[in-house]
N, CA, C and O atoms as CSV, one atom per row, in Angstrom:
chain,resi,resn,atom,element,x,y,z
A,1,UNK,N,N,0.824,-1.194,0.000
A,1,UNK,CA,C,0.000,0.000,0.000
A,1,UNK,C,C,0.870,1.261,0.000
A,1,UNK,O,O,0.360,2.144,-0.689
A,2,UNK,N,N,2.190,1.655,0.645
A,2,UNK,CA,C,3.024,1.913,0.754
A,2,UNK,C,C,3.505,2.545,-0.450
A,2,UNK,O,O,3.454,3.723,-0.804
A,3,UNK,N,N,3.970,1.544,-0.990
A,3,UNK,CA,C,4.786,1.649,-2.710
A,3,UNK,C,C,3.088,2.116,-3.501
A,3,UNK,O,O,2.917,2.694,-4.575
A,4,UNK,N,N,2.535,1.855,-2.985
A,4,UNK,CA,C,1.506,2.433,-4.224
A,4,UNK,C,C,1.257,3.895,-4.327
A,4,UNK,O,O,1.390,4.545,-5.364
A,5,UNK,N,N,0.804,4.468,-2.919
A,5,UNK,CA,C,0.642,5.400,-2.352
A,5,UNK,C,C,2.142,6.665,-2.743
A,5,UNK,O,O,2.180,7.831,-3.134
A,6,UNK,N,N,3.060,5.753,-2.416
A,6,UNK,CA,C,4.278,6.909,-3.270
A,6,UNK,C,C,4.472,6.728,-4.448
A,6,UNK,O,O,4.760,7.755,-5.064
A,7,UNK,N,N,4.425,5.728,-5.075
A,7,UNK,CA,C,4.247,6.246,-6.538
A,7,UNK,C,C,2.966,7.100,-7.525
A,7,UNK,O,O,2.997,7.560,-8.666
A,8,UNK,N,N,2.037,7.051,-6.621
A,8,UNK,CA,C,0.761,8.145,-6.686
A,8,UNK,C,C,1.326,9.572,-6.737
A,8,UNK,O,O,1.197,10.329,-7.699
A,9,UNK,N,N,2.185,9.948,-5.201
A,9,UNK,CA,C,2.567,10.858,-5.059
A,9,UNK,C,C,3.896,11.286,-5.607
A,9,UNK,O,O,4.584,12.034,-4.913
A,10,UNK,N,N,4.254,10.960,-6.574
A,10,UNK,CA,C,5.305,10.857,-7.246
A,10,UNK,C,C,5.064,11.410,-8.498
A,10,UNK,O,O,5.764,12.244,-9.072
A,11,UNK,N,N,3.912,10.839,-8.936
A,11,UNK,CA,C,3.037,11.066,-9.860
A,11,UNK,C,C,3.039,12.473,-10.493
A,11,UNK,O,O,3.169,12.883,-11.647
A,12,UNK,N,N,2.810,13.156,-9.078
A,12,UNK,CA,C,2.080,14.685,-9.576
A,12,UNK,C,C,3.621,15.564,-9.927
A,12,UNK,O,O,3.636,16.752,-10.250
A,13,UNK,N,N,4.648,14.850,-9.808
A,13,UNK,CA,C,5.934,16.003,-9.836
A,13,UNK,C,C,6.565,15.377,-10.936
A,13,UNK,O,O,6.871,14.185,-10.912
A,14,UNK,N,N,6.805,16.227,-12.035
A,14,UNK,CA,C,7.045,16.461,-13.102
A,14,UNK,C,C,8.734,15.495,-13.125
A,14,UNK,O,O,9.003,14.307,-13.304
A,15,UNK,N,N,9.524,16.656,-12.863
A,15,UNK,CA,C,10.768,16.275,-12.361
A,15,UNK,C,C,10.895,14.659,-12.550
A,15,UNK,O,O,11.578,14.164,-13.446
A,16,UNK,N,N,9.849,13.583,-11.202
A,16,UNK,CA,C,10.625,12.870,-10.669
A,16,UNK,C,C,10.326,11.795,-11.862
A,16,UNK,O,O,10.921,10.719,-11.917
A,17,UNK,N,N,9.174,12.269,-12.971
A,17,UNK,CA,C,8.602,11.089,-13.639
A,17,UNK,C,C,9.516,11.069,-14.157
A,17,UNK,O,O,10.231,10.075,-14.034
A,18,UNK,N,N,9.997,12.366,-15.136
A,18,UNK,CA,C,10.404,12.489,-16.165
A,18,UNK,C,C,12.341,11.728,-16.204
A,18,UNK,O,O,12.988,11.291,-17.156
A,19,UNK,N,N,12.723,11.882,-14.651
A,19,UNK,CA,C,13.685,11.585,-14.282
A,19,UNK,C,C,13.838,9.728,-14.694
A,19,UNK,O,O,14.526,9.050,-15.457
A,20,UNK,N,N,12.650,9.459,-13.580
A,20,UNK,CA,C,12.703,7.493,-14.086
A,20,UNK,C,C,12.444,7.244,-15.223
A,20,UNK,O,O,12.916,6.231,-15.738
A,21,UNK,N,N,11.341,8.393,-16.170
A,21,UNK,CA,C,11.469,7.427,-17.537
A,21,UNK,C,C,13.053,7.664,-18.565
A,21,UNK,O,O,13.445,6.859,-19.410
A,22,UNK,N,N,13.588,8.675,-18.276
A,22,UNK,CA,C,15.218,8.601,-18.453
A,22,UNK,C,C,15.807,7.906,-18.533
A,22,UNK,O,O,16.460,7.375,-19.432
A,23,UNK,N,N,15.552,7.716,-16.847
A,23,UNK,CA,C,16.915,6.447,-16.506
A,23,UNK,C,C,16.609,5.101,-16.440
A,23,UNK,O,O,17.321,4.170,-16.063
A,24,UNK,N,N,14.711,5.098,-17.118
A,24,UNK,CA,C,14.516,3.388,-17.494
A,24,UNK,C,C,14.410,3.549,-19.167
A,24,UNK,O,O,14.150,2.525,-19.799
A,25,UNK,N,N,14.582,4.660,-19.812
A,25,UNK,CA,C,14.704,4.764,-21.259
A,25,UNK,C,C,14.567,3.188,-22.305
A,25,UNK,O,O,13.719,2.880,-23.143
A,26,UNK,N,N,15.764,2.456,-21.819
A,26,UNK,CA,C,16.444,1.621,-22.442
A,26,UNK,C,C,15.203,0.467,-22.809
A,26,UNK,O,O,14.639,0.100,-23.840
A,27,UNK,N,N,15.133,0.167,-21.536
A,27,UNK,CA,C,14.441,-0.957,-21.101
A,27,UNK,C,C,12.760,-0.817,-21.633
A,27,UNK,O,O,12.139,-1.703,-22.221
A,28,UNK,N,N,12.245,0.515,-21.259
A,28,UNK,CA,C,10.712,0.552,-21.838
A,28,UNK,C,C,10.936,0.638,-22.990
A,28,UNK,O,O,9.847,0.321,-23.470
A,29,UNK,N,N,11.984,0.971,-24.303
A,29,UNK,CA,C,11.839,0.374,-25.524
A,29,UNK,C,C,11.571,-0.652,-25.835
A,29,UNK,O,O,10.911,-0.900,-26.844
A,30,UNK,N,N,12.139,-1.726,-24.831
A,30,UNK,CA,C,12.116,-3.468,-25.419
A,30,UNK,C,C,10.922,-3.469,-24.793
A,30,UNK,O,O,10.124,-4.027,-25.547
A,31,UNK,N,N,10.479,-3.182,-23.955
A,31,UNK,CA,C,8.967,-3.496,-22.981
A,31,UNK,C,C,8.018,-3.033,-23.943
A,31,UNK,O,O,7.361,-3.763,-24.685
A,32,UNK,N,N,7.967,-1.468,-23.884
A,32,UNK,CA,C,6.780,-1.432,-25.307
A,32,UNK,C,C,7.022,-0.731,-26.662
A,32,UNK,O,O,6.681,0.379,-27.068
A,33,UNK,N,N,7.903,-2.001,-27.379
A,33,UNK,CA,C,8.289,-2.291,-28.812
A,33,UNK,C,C,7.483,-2.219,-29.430
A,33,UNK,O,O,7.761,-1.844,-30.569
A,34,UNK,N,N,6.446,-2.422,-29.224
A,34,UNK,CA,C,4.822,-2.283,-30.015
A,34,UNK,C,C,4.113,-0.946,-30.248
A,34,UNK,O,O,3.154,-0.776,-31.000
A,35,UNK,N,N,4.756,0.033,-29.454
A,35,UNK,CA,C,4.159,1.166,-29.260
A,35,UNK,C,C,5.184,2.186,-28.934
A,35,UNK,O,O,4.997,2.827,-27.899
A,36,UNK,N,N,6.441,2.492,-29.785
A,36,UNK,CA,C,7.326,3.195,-29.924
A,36,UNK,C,C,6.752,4.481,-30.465
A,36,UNK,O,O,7.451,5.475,-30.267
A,37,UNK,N,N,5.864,4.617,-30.969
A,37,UNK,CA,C,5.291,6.473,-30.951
A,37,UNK,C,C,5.038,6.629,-30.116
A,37,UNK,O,O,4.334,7.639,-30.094
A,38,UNK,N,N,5.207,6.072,-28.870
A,38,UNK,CA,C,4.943,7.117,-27.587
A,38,UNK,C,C,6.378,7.884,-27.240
A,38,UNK,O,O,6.343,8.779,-26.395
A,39,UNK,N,N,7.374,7.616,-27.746
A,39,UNK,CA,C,9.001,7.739,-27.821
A,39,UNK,C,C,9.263,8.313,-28.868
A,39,UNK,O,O,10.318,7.807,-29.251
A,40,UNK,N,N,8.959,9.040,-29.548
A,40,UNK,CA,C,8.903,8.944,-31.171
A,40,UNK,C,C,8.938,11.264,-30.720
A,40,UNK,O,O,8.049,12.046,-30.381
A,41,UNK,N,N,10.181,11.404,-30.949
A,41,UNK,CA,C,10.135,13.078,-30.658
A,41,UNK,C,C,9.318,13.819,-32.080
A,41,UNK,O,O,8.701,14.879,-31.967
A,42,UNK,N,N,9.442,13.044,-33.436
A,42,UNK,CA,C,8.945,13.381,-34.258
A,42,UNK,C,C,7.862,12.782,-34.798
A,42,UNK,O,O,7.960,12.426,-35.972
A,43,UNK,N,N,6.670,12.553,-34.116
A,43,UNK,CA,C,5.609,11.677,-33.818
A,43,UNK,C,C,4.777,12.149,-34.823
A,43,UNK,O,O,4.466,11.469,-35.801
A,44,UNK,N,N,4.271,13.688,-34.551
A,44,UNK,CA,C,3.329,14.677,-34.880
A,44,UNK,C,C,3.662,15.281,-36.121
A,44,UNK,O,O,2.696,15.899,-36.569
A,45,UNK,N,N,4.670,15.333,-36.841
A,45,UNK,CA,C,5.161,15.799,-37.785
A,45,UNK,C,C,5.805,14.501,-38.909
A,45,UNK,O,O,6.640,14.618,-39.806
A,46,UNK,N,N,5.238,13.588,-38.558
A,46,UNK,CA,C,5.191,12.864,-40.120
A,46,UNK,C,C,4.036,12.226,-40.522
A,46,UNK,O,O,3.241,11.818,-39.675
A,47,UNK,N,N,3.766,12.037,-42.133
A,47,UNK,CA,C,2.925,12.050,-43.009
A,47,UNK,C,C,2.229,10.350,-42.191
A,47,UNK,O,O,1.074,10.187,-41.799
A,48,UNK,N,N,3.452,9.241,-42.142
A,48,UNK,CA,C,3.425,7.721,-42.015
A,48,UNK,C,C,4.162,7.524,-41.075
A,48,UNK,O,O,5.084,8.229,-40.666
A,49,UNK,N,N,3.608,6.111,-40.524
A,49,UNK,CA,C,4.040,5.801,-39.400
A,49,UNK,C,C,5.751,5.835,-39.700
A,49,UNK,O,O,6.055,6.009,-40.880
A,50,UNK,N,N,6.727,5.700,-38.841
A,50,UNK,CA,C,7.773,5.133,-38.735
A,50,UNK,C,C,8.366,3.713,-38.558
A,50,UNK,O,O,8.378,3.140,-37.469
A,51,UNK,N,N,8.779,3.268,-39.525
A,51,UNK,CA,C,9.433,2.437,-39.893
A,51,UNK,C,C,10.616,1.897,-39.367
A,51,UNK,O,O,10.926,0.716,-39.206
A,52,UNK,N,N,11.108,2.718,-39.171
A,52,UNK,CA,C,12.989,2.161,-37.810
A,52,UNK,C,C,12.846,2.206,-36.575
A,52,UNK,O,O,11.884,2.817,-36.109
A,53,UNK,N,N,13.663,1.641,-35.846
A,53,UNK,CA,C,13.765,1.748,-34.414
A,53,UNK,C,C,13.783,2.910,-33.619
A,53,UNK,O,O,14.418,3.737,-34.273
A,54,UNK,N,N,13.396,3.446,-32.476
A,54,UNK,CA,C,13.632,4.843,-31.731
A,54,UNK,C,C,14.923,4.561,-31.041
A,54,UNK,O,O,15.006,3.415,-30.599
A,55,UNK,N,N,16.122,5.470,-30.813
A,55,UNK,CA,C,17.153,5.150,-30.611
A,55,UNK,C,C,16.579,5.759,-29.020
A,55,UNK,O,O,15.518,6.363,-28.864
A,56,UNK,N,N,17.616,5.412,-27.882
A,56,UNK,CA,C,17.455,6.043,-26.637
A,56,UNK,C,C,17.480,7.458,-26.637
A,56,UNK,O,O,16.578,8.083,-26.079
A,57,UNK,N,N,18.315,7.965,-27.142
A,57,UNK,CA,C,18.489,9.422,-27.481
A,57,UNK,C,C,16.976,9.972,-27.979
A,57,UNK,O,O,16.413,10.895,-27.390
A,58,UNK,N,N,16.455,9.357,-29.014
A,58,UNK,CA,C,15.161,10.141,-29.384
A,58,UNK,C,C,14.445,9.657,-28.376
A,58,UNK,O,O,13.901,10.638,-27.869
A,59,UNK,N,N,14.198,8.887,-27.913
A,59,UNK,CA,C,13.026,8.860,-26.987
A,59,UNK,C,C,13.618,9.936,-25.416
A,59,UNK,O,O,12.891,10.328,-24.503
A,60,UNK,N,N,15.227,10.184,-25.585
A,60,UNK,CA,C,15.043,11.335,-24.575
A,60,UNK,C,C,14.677,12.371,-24.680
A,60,UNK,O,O,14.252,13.102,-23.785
A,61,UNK,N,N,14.801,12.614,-25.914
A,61,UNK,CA,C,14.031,14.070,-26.194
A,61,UNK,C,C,12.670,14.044,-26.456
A,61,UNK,O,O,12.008,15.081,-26.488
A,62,UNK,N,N,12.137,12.805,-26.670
A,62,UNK,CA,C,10.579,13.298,-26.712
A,62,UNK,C,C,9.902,12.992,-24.778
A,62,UNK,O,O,8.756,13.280,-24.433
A,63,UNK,N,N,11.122,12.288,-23.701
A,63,UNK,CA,C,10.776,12.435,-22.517
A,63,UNK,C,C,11.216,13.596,-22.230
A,63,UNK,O,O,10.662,13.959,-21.192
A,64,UNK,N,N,11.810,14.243,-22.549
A,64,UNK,CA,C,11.921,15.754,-22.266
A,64,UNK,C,C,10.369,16.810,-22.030
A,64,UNK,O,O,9.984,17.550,-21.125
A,65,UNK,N,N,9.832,16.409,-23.309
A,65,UNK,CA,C,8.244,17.086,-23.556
A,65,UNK,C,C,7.419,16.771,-22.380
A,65,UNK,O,O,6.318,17.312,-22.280
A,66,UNK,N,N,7.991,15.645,-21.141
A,66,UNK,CA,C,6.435,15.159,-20.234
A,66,UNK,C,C,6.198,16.259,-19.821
A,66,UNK,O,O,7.074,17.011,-19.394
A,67,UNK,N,N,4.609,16.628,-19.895
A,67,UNK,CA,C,3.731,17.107,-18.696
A,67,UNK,C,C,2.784,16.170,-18.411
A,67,UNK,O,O,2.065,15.404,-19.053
A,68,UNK,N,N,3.052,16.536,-16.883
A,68,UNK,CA,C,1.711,15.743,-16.427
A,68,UNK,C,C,0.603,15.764,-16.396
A,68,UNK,O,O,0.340,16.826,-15.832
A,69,UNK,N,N,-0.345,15.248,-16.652
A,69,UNK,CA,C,-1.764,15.200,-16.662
A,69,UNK,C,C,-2.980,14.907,-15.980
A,69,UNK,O,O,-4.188,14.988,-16.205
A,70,UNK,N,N,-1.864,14.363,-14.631
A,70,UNK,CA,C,-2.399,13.673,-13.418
A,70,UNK,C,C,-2.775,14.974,-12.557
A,70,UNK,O,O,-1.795,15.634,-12.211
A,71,UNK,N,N,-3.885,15.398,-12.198
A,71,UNK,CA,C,-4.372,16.328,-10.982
A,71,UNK,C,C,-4.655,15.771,-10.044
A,71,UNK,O,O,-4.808,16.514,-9.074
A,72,UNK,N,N,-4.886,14.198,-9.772
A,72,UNK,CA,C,-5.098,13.910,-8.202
A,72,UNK,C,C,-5.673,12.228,-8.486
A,72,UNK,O,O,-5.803,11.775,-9.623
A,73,UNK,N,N,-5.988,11.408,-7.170
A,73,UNK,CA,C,-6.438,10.708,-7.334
A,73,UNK,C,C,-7.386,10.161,-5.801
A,73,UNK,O,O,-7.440,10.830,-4.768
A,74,UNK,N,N,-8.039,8.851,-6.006
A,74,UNK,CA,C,-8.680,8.529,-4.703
A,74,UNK,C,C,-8.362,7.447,-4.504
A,74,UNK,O,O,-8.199,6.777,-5.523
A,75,UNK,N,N,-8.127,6.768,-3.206
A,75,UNK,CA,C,-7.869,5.231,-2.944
A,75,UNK,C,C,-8.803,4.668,-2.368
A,75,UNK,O,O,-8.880,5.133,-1.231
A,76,UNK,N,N,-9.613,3.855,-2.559
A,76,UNK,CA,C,-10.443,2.971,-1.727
A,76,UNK,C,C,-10.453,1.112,-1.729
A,76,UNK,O,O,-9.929,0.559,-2.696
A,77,UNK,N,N,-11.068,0.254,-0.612
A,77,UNK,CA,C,-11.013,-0.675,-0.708
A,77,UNK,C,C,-12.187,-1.161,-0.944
A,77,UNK,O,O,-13.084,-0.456,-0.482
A,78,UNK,N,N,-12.704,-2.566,-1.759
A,78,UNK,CA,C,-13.909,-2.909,-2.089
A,78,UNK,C,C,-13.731,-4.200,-1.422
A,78,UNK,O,O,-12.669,-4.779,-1.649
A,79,UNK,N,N,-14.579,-4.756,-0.641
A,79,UNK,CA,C,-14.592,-6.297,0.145
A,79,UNK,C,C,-15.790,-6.907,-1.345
A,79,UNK,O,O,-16.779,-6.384,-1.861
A,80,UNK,N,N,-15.053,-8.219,-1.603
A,80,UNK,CA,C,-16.065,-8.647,-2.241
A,80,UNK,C,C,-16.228,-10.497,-2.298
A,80,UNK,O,O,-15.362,-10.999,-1.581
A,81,UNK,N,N,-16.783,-11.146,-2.718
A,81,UNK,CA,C,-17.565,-12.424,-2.482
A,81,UNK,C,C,-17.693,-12.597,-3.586
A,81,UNK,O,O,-18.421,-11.898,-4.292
A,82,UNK,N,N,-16.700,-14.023,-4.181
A,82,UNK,CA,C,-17.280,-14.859,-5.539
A,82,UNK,C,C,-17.670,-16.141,-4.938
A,82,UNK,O,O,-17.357,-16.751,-3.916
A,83,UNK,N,N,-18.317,-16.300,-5.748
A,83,UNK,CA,C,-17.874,-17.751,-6.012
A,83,UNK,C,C,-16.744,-18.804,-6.628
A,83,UNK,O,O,-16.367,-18.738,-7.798
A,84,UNK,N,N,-16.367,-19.562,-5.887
A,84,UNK,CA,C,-15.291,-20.773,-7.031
A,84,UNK,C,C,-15.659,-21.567,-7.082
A,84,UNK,O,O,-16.103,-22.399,-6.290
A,85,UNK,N,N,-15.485,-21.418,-8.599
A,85,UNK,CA,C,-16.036,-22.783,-9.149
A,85,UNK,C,C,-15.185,-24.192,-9.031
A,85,UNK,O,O,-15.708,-25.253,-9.370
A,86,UNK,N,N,-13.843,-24.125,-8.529
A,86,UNK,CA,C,-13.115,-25.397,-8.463
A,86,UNK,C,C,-13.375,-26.192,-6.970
A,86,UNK,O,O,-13.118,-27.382,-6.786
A,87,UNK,N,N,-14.018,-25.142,-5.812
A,87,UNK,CA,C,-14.438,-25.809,-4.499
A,87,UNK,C,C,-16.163,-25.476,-4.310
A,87,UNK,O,O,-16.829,-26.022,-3.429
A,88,UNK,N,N,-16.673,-24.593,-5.193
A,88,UNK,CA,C,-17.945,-24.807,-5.016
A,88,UNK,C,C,-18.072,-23.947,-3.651
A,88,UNK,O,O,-19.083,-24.322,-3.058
A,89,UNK,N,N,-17.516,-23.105,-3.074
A,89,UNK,CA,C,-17.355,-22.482,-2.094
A,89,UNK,C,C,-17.603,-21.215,-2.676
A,89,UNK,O,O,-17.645,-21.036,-3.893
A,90,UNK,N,N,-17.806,-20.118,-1.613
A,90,UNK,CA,C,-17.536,-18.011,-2.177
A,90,UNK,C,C,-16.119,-18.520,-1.352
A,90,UNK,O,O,-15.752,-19.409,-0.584
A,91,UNK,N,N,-15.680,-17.519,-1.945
A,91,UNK,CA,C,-14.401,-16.358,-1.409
A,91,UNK,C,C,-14.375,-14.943,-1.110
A,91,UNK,O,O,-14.854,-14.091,-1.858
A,92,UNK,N,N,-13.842,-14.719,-0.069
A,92,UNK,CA,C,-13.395,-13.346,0.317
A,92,UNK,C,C,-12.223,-12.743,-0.655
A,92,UNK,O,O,-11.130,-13.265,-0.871
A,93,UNK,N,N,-12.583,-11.860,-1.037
A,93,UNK,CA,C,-11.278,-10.716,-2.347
A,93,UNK,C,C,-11.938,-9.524,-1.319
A,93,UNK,O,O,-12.944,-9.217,-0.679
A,94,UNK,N,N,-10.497,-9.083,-1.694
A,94,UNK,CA,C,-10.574,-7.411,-0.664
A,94,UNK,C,C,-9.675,-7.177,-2.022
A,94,UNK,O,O,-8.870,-8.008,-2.440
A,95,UNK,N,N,-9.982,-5.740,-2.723
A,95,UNK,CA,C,-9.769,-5.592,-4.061
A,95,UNK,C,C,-9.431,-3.755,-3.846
A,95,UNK,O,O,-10.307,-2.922,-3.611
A,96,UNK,N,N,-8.177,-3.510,-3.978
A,96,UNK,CA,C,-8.134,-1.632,-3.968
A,96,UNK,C,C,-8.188,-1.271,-5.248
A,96,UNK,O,O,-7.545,-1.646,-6.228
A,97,UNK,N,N,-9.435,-0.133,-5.043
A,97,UNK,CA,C,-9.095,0.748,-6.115
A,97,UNK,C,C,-8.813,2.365,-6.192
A,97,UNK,O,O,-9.109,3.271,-5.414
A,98,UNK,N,N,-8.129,2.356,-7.429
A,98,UNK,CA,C,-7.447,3.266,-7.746
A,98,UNK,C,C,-8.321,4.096,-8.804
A,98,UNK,O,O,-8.689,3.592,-9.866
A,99,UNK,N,N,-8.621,5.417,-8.423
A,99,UNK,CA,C,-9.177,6.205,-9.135
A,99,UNK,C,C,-8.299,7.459,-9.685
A,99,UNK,O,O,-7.858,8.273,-8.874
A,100,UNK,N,N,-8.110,7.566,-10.757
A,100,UNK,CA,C,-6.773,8.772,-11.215
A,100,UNK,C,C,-7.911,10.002,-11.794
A,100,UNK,O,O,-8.927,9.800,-12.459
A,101,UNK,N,N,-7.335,11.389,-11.271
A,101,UNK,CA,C,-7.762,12.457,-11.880
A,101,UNK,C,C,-7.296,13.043,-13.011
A,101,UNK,O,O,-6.160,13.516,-13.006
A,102,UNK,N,N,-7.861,13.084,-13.813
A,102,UNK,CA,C,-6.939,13.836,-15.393
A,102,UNK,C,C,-7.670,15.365,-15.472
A,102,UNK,O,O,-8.818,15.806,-15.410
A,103,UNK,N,N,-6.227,15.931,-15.657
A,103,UNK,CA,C,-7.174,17.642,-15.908
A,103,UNK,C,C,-6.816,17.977,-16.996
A,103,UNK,O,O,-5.724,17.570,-17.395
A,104,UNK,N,N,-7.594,18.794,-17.794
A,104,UNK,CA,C,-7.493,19.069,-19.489
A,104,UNK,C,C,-5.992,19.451,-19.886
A,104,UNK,O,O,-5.174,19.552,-18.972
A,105,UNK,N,N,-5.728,19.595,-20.764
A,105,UNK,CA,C,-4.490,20.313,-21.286
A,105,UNK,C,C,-5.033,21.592,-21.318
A,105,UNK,O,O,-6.245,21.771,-21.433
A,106,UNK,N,N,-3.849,22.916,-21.179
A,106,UNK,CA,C,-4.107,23.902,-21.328
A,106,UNK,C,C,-5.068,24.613,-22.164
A,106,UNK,O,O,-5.977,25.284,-21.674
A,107,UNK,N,N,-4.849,24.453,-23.652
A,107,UNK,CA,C,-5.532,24.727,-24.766
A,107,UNK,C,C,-7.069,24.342,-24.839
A,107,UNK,O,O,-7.878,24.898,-25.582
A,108,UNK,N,N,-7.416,23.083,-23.766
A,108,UNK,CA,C,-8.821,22.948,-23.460
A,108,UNK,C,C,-9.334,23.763,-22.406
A,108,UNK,O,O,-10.551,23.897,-22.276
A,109,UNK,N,N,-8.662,24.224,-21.775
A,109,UNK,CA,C,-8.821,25.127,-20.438
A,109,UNK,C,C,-8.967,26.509,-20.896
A,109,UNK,O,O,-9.672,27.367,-20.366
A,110,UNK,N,N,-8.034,26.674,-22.209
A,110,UNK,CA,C,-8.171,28.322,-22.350
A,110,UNK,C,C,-9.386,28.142,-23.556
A,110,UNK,O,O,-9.571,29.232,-24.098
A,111,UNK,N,N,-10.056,27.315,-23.988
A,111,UNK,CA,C,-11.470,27.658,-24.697
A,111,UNK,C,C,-12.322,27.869,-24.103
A,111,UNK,O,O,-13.132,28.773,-24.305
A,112,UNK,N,N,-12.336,26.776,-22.900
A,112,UNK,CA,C,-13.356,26.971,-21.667
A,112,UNK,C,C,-13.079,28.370,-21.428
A,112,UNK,O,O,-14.065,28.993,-21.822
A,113,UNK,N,N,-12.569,28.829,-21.160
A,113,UNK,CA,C,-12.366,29.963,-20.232
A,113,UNK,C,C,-13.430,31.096,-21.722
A,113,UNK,O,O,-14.495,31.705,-21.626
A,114,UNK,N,N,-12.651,30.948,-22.691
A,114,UNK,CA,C,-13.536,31.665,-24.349
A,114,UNK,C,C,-14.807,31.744,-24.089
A,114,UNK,O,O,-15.582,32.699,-24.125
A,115,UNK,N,N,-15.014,30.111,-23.695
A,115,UNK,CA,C,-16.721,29.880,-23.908
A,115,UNK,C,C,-17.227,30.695,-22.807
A,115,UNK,O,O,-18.206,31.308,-23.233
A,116,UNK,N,N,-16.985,30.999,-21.494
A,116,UNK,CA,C,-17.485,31.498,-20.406
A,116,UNK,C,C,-17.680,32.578,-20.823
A,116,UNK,O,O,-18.773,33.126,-20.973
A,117,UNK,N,N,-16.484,33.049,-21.086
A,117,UNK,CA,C,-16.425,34.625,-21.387
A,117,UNK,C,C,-17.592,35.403,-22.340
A,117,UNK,O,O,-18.298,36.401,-22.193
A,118,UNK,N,N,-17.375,34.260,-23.531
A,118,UNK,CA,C,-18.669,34.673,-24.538
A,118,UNK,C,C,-19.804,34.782,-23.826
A,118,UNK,O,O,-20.525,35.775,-23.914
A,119,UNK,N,N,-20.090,33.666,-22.978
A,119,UNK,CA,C,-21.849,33.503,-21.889
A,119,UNK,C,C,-21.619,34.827,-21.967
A,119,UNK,O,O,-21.866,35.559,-22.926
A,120,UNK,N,N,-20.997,35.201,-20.622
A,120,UNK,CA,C,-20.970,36.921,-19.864
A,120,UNK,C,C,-21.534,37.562,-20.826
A,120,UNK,O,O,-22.664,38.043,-20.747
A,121,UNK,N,N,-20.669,37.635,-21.983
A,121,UNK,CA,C,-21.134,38.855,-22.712
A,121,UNK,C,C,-22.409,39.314,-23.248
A,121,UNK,O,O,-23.062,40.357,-23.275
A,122,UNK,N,N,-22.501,38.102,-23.668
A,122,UNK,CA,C,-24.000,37.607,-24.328
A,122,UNK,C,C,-25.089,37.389,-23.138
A,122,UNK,O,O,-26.251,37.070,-23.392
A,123,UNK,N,N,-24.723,37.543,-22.139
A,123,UNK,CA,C,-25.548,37.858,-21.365
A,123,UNK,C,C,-25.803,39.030,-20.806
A,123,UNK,O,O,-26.889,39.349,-20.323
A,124,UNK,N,N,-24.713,39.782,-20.857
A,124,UNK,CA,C,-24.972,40.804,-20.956
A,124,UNK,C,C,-25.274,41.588,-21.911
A,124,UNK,O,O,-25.559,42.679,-21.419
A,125,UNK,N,N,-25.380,41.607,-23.264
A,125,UNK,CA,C,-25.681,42.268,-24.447
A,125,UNK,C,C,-27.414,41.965,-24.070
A,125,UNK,O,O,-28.240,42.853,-23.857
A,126,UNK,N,N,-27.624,40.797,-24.062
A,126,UNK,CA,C,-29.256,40.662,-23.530
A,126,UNK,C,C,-29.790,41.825,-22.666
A,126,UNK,O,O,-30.602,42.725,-22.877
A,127,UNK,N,N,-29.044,41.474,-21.635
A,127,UNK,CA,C,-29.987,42.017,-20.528
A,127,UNK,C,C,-29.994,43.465,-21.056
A,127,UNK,O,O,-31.017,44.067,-20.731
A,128,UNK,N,N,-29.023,44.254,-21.863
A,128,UNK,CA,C,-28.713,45.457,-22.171
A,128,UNK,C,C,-29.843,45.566,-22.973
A,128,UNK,O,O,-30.593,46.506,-22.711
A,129,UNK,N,N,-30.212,44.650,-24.105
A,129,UNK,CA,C,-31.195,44.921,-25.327
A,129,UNK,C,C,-32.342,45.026,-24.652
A,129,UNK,O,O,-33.256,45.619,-25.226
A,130,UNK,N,N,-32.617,44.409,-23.090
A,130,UNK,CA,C,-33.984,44.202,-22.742
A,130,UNK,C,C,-33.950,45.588,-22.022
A,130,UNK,O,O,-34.916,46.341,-21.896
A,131,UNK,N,N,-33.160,45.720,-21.742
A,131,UNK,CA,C,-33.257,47.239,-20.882
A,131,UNK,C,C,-33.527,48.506,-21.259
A,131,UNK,O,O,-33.944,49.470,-20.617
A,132,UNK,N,N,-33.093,48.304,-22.909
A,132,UNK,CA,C,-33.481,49.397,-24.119
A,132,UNK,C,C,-34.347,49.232,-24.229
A,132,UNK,O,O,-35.055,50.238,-24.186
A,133,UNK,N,N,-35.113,47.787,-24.479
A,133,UNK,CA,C,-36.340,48.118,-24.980
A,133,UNK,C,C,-37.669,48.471,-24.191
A,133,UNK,O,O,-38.742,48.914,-24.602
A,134,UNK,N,N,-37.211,48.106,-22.843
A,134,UNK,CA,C,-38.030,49.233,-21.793
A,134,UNK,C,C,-38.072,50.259,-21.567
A,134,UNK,O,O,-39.017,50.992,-21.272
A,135,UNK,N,N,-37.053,50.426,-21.682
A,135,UNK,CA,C,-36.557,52.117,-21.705
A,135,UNK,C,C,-37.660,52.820,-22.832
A,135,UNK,O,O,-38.489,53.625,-22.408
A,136,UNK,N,N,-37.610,52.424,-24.447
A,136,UNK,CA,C,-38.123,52.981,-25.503
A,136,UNK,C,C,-39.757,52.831,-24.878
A,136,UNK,O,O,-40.487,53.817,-24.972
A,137,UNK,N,N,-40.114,51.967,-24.447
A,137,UNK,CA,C,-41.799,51.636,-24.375
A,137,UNK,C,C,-42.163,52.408,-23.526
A,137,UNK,O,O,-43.349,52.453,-23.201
């Protein structure tokens, strides 16, 4: 619970991710060989997939780019009761879960913020038009 709980809190600091996926670079290439555009610094800027290997070097520079996305999370425990089918008996499972918070990227945050802004206005241009037109009557 321990190790989970600090790597949660580990989570939220930029620094420390960006630090271990560095210095495990090597190794999460062979781990996920299948999915080397996540390593891939020039990911976004080609036409077709890539074809060659990501050398460690490029995947340090595209770990250079982490931000985090993690804003928080919740821990809870669930007690739960199956059945097994090999004794024909239930079982007790005590099962934690992990709930992760994701907060938008900036660029979704600064439309929101657009869209609000527009409400205001437009709510206020209303109330203004209704106020004229009492005014005139």
């Amino acid at each position: 619970m321990r190790e989970v709980y600090r790597a949660l809190e580990e989570s939220l600091q930029e620094s420390i991710v960006r630090s271990d996926l560095m210095t495990n670079a090597p190794d999460l290439l062979v781990e996920l060989q299948d999915y080397t555009n996540l390593f891939d610094p020039q990911q976004y800027r080609r036409m077709y997939p890539r074809t060659t290997p990501i050398t460690v070097a490029e995947a340090h520079q595209r770990i250079l780019r982490y931000r985090t996305v993690i804003a928080g999370w919740s821990i809870y425990e669930v007690d739960g009761v199956y059945m097994n089918p090999r004794r024909d008996q239930p079982d007790d499972e005590l099962t934690q879960v992990v709930r992760l918070v994701f907060r938008p990227e900036n660029h979704i945050r600064r439309n929101i913020k657009r869209v609000e802004k527009a409400r205001k206005i437009h709510g206020r241009r209303q109330y203004y038009a209704a106020y004229q037109r009492r005014r005139r009557a």
